[in-house]
SELOSE-102840 format. One line per field, with one value per residue (C-alpha): x, y, z; residue in one letter. Coordinates in steps of 0.05 Angstrom, whole numbers, plus 5000, padded with zeros to 4 digits. Each point is the difference from the previous one (the first is absolute). Example, Ala and Ser with C-alpha at 12.3 -4.5 7.8 and 13.67 -1.06 7.14 Angstrom:
residues 2
px: (5246:5027)
py: (4910:5069)
pz: (5156:4987)
rest: (A:S)
***
This chain:
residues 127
px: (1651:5064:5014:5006:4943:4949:4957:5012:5037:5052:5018:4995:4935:4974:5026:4950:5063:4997:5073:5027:5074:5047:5066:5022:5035:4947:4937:5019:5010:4936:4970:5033:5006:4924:4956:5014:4970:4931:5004:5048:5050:5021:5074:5003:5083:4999:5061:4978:5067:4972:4954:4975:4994:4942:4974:4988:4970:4952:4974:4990:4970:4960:4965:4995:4941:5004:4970:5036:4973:5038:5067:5045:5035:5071:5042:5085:5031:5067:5037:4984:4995:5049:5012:4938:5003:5070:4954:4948:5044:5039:4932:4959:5061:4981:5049:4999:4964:4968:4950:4973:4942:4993:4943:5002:4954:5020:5061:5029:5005:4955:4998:5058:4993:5054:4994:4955:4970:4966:4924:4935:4966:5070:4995:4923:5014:5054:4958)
py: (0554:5026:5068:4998:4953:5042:4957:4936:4942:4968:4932:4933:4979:5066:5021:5015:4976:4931:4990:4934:4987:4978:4972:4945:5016:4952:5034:5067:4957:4977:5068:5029:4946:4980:5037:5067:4971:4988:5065:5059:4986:5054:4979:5057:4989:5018:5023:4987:5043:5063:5055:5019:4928:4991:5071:4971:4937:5037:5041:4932:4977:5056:5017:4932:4993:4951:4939:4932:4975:5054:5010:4951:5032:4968:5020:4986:5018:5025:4994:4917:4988:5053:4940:5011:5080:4976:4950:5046:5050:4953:4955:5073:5054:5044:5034:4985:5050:5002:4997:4991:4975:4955:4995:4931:4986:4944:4988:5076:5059:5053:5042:5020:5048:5012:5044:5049:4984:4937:5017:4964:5046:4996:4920:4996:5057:4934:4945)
pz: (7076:4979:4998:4907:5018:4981:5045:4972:5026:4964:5024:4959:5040:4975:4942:4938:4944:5001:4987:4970:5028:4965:5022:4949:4928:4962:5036:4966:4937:5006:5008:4949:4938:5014:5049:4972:4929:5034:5047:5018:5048:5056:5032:5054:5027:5068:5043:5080:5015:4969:5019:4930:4984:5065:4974:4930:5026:5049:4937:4962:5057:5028:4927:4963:4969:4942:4998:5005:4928:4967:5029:5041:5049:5018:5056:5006:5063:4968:5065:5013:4917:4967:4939:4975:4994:4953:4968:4981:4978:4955:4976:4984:4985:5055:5047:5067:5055:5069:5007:4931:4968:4928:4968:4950:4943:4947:5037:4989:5050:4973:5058:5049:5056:5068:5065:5004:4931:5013:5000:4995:4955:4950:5015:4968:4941:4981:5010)
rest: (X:X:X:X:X:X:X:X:X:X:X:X:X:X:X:X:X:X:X:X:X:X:X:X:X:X:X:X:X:X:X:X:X:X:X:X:X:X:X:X:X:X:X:X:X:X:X:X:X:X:X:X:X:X:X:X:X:X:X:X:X:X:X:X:X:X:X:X:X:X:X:X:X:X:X:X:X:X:X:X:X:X:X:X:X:X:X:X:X:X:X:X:X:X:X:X:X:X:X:X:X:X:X:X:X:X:X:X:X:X:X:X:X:X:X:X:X:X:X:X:X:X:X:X:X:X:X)
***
């Protein structure tokens, strides 16, 4: 238990987000030119370097509560894959930040949040 824990543990055996990961250019295509037409895609860019980037994931982490069928959560690690943060920001118009979540329906971003914005309860007012 970490100390912004709040009493729940964070590691990928244990995590409550079931986070797809995405490290290949045509994966993200696929996400967003076809899965994001049959449900809302969640591309959560992740720096491992930074301190508000962990703090943001912990939140996602720590309070997730929506179910699988309605939302696909995708994780980038910006630091291993920075490409795709330039391809996303190129394919959907959106500036680059970090960390920073996209929500995609139809293909488009309809939701944007960075920093300290990114929120659960903000995440499911957009879905």
């Amino acid at each position: 238990m970490g100390f912004f824990g709040f009493g729940k543990k964070n590691s990928e055996d244990n995590a409550s987000v079931k986070w797809l990961r995405v490290k290949e250019s045509e994966d993200l295509d696929q996400l967003i030119k076809k899965e994001s037409f049959e449900k809302p895609v969640l591309l959560f860019k992740h720096s491992t370097r930074c301190s508000i980037s962990s703090m943001a994931l912990n939140r996602l982490e720590n309070y997730w509560d929506i179910d699988e069928e309605t939302l696909q959560p995708v994780y980038i690690d910006l630091i291993a894959y920075r490409e795709l943060s330039n391809k996303i920001a190129a394919d959907l118009g959106v500036a680059h930040q970090s960390p920073q979540i996209l929500l995609v329906k139809n293909g488009k971003c309809t939701y944007q949040a960075s920093h300290n914005q990114i929120d659960i309860a903000d995440i499911k007012q957009n879905l």
